[in-house]
C-alpha positions in Angstrom: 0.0 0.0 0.0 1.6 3.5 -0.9 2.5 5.4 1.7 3.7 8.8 0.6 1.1 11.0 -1.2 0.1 14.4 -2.2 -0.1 16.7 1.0 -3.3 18.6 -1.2 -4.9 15.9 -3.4 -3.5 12.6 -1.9 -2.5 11.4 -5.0 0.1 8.1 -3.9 3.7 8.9 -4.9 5.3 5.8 -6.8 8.1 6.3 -4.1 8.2 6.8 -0.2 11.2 8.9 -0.4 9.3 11.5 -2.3 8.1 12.7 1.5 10.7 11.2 3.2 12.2 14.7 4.0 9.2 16.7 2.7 6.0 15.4 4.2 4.0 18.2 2.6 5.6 17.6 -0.3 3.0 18.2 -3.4 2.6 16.0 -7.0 3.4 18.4 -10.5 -0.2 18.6 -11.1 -1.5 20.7 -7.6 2.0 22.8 -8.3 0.8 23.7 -11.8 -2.8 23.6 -11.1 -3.7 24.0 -7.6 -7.2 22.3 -7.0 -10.0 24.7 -5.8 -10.0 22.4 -2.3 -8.0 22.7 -0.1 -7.2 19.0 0.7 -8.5 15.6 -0.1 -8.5 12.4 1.4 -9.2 9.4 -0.5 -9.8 5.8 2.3 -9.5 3.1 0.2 -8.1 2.0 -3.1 -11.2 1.6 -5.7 -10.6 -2.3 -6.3 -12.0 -5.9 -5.3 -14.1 -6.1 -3.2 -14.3 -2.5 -2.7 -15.0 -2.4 -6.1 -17.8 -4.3 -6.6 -19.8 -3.5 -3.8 -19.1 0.3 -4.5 -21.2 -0.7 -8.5 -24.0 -3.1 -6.9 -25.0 0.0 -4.6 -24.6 2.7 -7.8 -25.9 0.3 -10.1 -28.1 -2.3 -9.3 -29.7 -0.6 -6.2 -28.4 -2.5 -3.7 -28.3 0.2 -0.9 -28.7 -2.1 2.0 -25.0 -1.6 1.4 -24.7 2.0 2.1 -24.3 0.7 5.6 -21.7 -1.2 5.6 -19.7 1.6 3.0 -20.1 4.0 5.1 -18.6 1.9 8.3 -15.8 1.5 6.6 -15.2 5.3 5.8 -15.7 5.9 9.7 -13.2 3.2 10.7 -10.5 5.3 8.4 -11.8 8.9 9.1 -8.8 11.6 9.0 -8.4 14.0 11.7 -11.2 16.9 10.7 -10.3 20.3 11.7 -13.3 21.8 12.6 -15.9 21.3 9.8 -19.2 23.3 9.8 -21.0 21.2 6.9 -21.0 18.5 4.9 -22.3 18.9 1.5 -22.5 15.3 -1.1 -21.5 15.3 -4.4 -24.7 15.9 -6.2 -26.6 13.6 -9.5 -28.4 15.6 -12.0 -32.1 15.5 -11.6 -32.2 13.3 -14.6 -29.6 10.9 -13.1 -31.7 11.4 -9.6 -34.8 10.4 -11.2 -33.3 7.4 -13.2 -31.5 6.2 -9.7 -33.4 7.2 -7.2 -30.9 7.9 -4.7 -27.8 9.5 -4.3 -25.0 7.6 -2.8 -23.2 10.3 -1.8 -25.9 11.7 0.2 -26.7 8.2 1.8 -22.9 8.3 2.7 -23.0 11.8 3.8 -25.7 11.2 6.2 -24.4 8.6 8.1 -21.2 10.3 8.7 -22.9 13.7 9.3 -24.9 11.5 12.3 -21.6 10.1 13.4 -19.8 13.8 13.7 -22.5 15.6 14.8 -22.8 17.8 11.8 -25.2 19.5 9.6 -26.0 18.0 5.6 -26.6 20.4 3.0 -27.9 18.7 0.2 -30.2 21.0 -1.7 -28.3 24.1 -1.8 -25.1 22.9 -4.3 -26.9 21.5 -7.5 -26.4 20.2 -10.5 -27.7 22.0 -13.5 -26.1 20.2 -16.5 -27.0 16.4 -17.8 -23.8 15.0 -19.3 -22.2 11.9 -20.3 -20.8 9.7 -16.8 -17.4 10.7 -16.2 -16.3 7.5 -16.2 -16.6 7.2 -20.1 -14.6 10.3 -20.9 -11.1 11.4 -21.3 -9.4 13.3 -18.8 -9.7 16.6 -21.6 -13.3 15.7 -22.1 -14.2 15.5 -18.7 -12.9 19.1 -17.9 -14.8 20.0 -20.5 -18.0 18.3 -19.5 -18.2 19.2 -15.9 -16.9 23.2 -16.8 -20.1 25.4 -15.8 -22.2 21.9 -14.6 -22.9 23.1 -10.6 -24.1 26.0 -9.4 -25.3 27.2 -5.8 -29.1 28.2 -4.7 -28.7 29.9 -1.8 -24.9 31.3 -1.3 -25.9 33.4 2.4 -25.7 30.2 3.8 -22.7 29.2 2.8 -20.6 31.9 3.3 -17.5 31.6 5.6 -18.5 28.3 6.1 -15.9 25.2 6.1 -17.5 22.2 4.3 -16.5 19.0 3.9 -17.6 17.5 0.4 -18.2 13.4 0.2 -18.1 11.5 -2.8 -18.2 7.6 -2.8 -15.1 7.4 -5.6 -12.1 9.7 -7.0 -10.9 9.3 -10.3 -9.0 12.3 -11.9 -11.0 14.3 -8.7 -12.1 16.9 -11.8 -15.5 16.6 -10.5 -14.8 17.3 -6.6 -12.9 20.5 -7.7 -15.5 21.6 -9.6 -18.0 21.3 -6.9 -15.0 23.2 -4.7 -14.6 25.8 -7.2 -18.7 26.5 -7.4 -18.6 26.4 -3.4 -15.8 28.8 -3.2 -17.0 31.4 -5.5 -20.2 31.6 -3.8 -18.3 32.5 -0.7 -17.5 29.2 1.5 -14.8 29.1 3.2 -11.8 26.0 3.0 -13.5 22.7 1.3 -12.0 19.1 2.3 -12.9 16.5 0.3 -13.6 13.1 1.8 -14.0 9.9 -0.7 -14.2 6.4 -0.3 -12.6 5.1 -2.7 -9.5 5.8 -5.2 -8.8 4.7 -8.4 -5.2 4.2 -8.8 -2.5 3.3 -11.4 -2.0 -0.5 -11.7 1.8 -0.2 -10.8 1.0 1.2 -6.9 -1.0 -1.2 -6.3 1.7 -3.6 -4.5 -1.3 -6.5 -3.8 -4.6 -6.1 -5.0 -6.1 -8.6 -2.1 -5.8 -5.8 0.5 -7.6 -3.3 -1.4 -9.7 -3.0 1.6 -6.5 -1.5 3.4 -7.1 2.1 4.4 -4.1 4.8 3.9 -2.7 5.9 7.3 -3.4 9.4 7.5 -1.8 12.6 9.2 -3.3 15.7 10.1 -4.6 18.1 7.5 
């Protein structure tokens, strides 16, 4: 399991030395293009069984195991500085309808019980149907999520430090988008917390402890 990764994004290094006398040390792509939060935390790496169980809730509706999920998220939970709301990752209304839930939300709520904190979930929307990000390139999904969230009520955001939950992160375009539209409607720092994390084949040292959380240090 990688050990070293980005103090902002925590993207894995392919090396432990590339912290070993820098532990905020940052990868080329938050140097060039500093993401709009203002750290991430990823729990587990986005393979079997992790994997599977993440597409039989998101797919086939099986969200008897949200529970379970969302356990494992609070057994690996990062030292939160204090954190004044959590906001999920919002579908499209089209998606919503197609769905009918969000799994970000159903993970947002049971960690919102656990810390005692306020869910947003109505206020940071959607307003753009587009292709999954999953099927697109990395250019095309920059391109398909520029302009796609937008925020209803911004008063009741402002100055406020929110925590945004996702179930997986890929190229994390669509959290820092969400960061970006939370930011320029006045919030103040926005943590990102995901579940899972898709990861290059190569840092992946044994694929039967995908279930392995990364040990975490403070933000």
């Amino acid at each position: 399991m990688p050990t070293a990764r980005c103090a902002r994004c925590d993207r894995p290094f392919a090396s432990s030395v590339a912290t070993a006398y820098s532990p905020q040390h940052l990868c080329y792509s938050c140097v060039e293009r500093p993401p709009s939060y203002t750290r991430a935390w990823t729990l587990y790496l986005y393979t079997s069984p992790l994997q599977d169980a993440i597409r039989l809730l998101k797919y086939q509706s099986k969200v008897s195991l949200v529970t379970p999920l969302a356990d494992l998220m609070l057994t690996a939970l990062p030292h939160l500085d204090h954190i004044d709301l959590i906001i999920p990752v919002p579908l499209h209304h089209e998606r919503l309808c197609q769905r009918e839930f969000n799994q970000a939300l159903l993970l947002a709520d049971r960690i919102g019980r656990h810390l005692n904190i306020a869910i947003s979930y109505t206020n940071l929307v959607r307003t753009t149907a587009a292709p999954p990000q999953t099927t697109l390139s990395r250019k095309s999904r920059l391109k398909n999520l520029r302009h796609a969230f937008a925020v209803r009520r911004p008063a009741q955001l402002r100055n406020k430090r929110i925590l945004l939950i996702d179930d997986v992160f890929t190229t994390g375009t669509t959290v820092n988008e969400c960061a970006k539209t939370l930011r320029r409607a006045g919030s103040a720092d926005v943590f990102v917390l995901t579940l899972a994390r898709t990861m290059d084949q190569h840092l992946i040292p044994d694929r039967t402890h995908s279930s392995t959380p990364y040990p975490f240090s403070s933000p």
